[in-house]
C-alpha positions as CSV (number, residue, x, y, z in Angstrom):
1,X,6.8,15.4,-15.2
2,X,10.4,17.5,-15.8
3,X,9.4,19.3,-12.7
4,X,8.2,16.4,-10.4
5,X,11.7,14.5,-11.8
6,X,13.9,17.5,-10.5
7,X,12.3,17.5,-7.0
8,X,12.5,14.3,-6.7
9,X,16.1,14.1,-6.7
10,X,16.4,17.2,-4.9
11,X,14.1,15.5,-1.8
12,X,15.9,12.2,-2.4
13,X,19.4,14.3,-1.2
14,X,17.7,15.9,1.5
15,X,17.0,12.5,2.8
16,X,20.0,11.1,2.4
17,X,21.8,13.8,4.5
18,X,19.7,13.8,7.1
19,X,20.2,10.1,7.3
20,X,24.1,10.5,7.8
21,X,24.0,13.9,8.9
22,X,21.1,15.0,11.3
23,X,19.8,11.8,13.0
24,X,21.3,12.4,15.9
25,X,18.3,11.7,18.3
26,X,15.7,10.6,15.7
27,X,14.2,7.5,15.6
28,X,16.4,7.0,12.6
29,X,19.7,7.5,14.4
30,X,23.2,6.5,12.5
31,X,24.0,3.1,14.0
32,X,26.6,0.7,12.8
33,X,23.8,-1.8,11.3
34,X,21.9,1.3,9.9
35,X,24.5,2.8,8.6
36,X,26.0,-0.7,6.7
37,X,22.7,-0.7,5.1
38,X,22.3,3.0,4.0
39,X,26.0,2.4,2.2
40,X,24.3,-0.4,0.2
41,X,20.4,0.6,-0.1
42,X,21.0,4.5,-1.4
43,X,23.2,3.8,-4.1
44,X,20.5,1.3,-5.1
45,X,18.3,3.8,-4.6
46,X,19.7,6.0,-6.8
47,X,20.1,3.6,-10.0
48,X,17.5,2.0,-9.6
49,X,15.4,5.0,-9.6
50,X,17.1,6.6,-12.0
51,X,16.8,3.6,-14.7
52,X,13.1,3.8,-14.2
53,X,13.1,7.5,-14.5
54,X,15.4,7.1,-17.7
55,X,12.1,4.3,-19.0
56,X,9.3,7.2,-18.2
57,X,10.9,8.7,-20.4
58,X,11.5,6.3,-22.8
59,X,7.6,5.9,-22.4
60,X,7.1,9.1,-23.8
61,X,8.7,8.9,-26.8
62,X,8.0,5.1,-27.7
63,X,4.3,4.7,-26.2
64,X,3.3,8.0,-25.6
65,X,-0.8,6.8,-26.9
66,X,-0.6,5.6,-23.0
67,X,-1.3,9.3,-22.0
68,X,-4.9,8.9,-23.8
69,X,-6.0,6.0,-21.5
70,X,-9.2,6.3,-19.8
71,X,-9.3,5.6,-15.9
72,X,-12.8,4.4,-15.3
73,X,-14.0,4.0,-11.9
74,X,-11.4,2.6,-10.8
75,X,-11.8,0.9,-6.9
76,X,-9.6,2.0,-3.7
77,X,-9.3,-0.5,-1.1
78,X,-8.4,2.0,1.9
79,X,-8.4,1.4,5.7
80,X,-5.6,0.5,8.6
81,X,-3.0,-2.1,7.8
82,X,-4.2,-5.5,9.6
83,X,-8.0,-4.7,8.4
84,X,-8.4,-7.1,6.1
85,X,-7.2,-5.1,3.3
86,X,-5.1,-8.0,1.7
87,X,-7.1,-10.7,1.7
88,X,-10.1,-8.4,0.2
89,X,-7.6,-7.2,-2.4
90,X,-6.6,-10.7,-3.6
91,X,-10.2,-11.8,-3.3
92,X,-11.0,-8.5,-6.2
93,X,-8.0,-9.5,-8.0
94,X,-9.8,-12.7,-9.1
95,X,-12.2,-11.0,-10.8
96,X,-9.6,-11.0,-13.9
97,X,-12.3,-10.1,-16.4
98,X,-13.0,-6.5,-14.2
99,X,-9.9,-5.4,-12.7
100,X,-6.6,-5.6,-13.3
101,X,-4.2,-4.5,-10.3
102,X,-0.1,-3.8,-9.8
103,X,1.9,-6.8,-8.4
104,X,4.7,-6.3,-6.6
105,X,7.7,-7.2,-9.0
106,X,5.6,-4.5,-11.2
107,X,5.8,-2.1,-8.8
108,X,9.6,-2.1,-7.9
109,X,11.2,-3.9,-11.1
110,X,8.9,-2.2,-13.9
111,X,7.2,0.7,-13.3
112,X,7.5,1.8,-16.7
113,X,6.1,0.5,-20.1
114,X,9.3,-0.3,-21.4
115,X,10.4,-2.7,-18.6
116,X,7.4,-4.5,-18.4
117,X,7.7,-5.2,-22.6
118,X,11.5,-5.9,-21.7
119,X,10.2,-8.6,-18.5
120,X,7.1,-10.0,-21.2
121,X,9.6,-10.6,-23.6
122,X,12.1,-12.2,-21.8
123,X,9.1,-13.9,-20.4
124,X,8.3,-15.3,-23.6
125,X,11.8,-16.3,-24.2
126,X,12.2,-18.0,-21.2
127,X,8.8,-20.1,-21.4
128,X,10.1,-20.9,-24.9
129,X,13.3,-22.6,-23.2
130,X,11.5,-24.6,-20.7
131,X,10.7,-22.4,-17.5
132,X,13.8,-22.6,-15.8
133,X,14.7,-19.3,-15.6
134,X,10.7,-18.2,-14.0
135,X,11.1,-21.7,-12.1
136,X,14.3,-19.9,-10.4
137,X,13.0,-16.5,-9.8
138,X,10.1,-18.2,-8.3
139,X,12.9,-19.7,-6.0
140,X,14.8,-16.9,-4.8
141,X,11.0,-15.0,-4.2
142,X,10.1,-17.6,-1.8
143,X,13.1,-17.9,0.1
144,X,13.4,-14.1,0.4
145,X,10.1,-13.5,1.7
146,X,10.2,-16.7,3.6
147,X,10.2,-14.1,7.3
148,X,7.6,-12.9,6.5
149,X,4.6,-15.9,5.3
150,X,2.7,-15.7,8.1
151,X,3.2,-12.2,9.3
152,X,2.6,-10.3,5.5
153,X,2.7,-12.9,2.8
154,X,4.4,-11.2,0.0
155,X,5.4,-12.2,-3.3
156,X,6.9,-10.5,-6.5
157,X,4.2,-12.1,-8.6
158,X,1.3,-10.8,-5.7
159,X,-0.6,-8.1,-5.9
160,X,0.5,-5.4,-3.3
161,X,-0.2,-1.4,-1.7
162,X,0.7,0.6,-4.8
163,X,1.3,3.6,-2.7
164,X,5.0,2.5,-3.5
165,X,4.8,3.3,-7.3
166,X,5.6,6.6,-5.6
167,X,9.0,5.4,-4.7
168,X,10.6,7.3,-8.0
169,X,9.3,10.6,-6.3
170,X,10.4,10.2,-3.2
171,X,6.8,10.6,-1.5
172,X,5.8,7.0,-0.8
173,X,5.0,6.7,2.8
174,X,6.8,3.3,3.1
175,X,10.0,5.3,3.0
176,X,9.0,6.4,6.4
177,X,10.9,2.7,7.3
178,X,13.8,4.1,5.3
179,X,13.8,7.5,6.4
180,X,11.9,7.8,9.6
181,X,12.3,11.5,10.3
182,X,9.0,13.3,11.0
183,X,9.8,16.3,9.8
184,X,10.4,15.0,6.1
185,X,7.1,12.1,6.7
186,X,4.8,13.4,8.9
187,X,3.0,15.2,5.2
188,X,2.8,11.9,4.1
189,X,0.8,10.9,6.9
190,X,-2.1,13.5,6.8
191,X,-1.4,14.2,3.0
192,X,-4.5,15.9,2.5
193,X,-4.2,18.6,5.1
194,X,-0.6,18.6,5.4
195,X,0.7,18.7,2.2
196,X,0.9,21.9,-0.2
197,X,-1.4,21.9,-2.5
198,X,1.3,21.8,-5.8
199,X,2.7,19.5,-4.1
200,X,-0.6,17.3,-3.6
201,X,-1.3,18.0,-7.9
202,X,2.3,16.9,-8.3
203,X,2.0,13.6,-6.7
204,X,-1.3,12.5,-8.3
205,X,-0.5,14.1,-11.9
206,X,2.4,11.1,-11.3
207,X,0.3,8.3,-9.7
208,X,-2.4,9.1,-12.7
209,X,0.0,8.6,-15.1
210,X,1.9,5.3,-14.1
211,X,-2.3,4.1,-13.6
212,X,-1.9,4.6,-17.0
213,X,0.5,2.9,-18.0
214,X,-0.6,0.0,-16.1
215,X,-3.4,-0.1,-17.7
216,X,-1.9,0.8,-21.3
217,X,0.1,-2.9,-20.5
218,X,-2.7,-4.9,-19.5
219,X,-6.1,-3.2,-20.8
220,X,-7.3,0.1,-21.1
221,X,-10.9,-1.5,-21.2
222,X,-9.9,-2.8,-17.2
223,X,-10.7,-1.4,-14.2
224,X,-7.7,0.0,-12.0
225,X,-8.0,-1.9,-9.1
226,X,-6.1,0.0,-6.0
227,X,-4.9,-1.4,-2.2
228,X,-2.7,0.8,0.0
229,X,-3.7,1.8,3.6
230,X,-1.5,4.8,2.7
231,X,-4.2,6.3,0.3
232,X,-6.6,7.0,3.8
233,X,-5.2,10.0,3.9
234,X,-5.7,10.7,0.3
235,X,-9.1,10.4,-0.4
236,X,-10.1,14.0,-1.6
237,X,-7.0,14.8,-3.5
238,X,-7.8,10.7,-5.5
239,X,-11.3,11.9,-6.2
240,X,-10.2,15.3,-7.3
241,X,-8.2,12.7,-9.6
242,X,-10.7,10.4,-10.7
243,X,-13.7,11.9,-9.8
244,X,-16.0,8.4,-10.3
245,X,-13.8,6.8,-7.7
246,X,-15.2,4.1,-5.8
247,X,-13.6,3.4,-2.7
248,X,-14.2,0.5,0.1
249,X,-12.7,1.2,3.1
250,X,-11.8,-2.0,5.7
251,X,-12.4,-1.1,9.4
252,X,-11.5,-3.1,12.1
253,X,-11.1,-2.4,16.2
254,X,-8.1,-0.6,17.3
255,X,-8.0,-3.1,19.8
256,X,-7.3,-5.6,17.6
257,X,-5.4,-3.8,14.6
258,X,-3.2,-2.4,16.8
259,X,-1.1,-5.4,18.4
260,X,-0.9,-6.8,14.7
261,X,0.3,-3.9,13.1
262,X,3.0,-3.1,15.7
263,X,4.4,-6.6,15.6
264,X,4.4,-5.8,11.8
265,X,5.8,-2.9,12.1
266,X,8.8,-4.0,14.6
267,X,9.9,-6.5,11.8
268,X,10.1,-3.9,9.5
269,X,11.9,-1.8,12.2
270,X,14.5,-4.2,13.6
271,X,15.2,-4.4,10.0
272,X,16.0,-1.1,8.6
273,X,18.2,-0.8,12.0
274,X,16.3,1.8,13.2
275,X,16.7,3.1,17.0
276,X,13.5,2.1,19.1
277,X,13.2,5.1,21.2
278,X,10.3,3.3,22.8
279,X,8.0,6.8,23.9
280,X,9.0,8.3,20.8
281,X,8.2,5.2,18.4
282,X,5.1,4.6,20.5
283,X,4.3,8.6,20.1
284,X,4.9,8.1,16.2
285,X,3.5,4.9,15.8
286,X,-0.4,5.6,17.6
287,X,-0.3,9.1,15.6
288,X,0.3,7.4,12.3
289,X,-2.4,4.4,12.7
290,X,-5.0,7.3,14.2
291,X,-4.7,9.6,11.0
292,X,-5.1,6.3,9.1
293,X,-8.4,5.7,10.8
294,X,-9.3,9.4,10.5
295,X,-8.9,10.0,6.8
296,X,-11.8,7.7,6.0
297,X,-13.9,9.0,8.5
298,X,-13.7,12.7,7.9
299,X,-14.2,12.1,3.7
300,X,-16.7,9.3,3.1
301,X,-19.9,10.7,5.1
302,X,-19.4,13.3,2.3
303,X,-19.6,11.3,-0.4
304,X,-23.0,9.5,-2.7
305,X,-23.2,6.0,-0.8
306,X,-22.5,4.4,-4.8
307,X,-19.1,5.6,-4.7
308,X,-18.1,4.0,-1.2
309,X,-18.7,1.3,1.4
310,X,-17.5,0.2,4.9
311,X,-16.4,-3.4,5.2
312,X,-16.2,-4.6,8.8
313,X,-13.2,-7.3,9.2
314,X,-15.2,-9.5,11.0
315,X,-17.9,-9.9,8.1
316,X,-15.0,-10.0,5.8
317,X,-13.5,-13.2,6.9
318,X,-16.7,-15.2,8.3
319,X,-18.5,-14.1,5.1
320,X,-15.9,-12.7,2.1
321,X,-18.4,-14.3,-0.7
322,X,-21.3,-12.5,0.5
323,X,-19.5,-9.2,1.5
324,X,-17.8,-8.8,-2.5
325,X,-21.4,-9.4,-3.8
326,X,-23.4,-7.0,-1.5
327,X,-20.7,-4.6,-2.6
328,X,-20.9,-5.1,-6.1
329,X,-24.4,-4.5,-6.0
330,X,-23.9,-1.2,-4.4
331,X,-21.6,0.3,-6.6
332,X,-23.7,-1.6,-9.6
333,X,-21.5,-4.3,-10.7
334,X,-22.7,-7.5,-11.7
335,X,-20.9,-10.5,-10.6
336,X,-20.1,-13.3,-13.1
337,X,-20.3,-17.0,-12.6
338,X,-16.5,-17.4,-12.7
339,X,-15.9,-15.0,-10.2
340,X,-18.3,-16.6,-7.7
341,X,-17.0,-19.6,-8.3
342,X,-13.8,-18.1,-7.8
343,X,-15.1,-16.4,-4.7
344,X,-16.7,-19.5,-3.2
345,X,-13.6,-21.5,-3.4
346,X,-11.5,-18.5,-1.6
347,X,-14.3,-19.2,1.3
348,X,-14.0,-22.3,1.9
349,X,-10.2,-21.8,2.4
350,X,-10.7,-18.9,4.7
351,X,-12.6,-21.0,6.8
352,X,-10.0,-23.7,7.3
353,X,-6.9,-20.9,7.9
354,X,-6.7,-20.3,11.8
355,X,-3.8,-17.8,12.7
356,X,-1.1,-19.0,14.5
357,X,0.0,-15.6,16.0
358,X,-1.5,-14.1,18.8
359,X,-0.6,-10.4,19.6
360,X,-0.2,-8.4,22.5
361,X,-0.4,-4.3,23.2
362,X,1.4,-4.4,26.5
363,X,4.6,-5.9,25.2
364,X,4.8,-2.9,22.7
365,X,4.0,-0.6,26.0
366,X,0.1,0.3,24.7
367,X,-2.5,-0.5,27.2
368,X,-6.2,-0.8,26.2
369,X,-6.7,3.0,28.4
370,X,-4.2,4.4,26.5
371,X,-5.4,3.2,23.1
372,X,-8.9,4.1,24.4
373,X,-8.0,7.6,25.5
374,X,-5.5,8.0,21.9
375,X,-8.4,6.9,19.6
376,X,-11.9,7.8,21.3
377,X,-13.4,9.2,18.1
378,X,-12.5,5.8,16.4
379,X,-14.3,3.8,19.1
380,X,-17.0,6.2,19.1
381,X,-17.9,6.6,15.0
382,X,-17.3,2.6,14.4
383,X,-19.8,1.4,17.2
384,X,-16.4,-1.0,18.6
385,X,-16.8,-2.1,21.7
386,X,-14.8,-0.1,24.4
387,X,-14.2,-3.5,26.8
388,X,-11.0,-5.5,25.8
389,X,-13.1,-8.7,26.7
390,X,-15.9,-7.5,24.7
391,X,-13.9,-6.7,21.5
């Protein structure tokens, strides 16, 4: 851990001068809005970071039994962002008696043992004075995610892509928003290939451990229940990891996924003030979703079909009840009443939700021949239909 804490810092610098120092034509140029927020977010950064690293550490000393927690098959929901990978996540996540999964305030608040026993017992202090102080962060949650309810619906008390637990190392590929330089991300983005292999051990030994401690917190008898698009290009170095893995991966046509995730993705953009250099960004942006598709495709036909599945969106939403149990009963799970219950209530509000958004390729410059001729091998293992009508 010493050595993974030293180059983290060390990569957390390097960052930080690039950002002020080389981004001179990079998509993450210094402009006067990027560089207001840089003055604000790296200091945060840096505490922040460094109080959880300061509570690893305090884990070590004060609840070091974690290290001796069993990861049992634990399940990775892989696949492109816009897949379906959300609403399958949640739908797991209600199987409370199986899995247990990282929620977002978990993930960015208290990462460590100690700070979640410092949240639960302020928790318990608070419920013990009425509420009011839950009832207000509750508040604040909603109103600061309000942009984003029906683009992303994100919450501090949801479950979210624990790809960022890898913040405190600097190798999370959502700092690609933060930092998008391709020279210090583009490893990130085809991590099993591109990245050395200490470097792969080092990253895993780290997310292994804070699985751990997640599931030191909230049962080591639990399964680790995983979602992050992120981890498709991680597949062999997480079963190298946990080698009794299971891993469902959401597919869905480019055609599709595409226009979704680059609206997204420009909200995320326009908010980190970073420079659209449209061919560039474009360039960047079909590269990233492609190795996304890629990972899943190269690793799984490798693998015994009782450690993974392929979950099609479109069965997903017309038929989520039916989709959890069929997988279930290929990895060998059985499925109790409360979570069909559970399950069968989800469906029935699936069925009444009708999107209100309706994306389009050409206003992010991506026609249907270019997406055609960028992701051929995608069209071509999936069986999608190649006609924009048609899909």
């Amino acid at each position: 851990m010493f050595r993974i804490f030293m180059q983290s810092y060390a990569r957390f610098a390097r960052l930080v001068f690039y950002s002020f120092f080389r981004s001179r034509g990079t998509l993450g140029e210094l402009g006067l809005r990027r560089f207001v927020l840089l003055c604000f977010v790296v200091p945060l950064l840096f505490v922040s970071q460094s109080v959880h690293w300061l509570c690893f550490l305090a884990d070590e000393i004060l609840f070091s039994a974690y290290r001796k927690v069993k990861v049992r098959e634990p399940l990775f929901i892989v696949g492109v962002p816009r897949s379906g990978t959300t609403f399958f996540h949640r739908l797991l996540s209600g199987d409370e008696g199986r899995f247990t999964t990282m929620t977002l305030g978990e993930i960015y608040l208290a990462p460590s043992i100690l700070e979640r026993r410092i949240f639960q017992g302020l928790g318990r202090v608070d419920a013990a004075l009425g509420g009011f102080g839950r009832a207000a962060v509750e508040s604040l949650d909603r109103r600061f995610f309000r942009n984003l309810r029906n683009l992303h619906p994100q919450s501090l008390f949801l479950p979210d892509e624990d790809d960022q637990v890898l913040f405190p190392t600097f190798h999370s590929a959502s700092l690609a928003l933060l930092f998008p330089f391709e020279s210090e991300m583009a490893h990130l983005m085809r991590f099993d290939e591109a990245a050395r292999p200490a470097l792969r051990r080092d990253v895993m030994f780290f997310y292994r451990r804070m699985v751990q401690r997640h599931l030191y917190v909230h049962g080591p008898d639990k399964r680790y229940l995983s979602k992050s698009p992120a981890f498709s290009v991680k597949l062999r170095s997480i079963r190298e990891t946990f080698p009794d893995v299971r891993v469902v991966c959401n597919v869905r046509s480019p055609y599709e996924c595409i226009p979704s995730m680059a609206s997204l993705g420009k909200f995320y953009w326009d908010t980190f003030g970073n420079r659209l250099y449209e061919h560039e960004y474009r360039r960047q942006f079909l590269e990233i979703s492609h190795s996304f598709y890629q990972g899943p495709m190269r690793v799984l036909p490798e693998w015994p079909e009782d450690q993974c599945a392929v979950l099609p969106y479109a069965e997903l939403v017309a038929q989520p009840r039916a989709c959890v149990e069929a997988i279930y009963a290929r990895f060998g799970w059985p499925v109790s009443g409360e979570f069909r219950e559970f399950l069968a209530g989800q469906e029935r509000r699936e069925q009444r939700y009708k999107s209100k958004h309706v994306y389009s390729m050409e206003e992010h410059g991506i026609s249907h021949a270019l997406l055609l001729d960028h992701m051929r091998d995608v069209f071509d293992f999936y069986g999608f239909p190649t006609h924009p009508d048609a899909a």
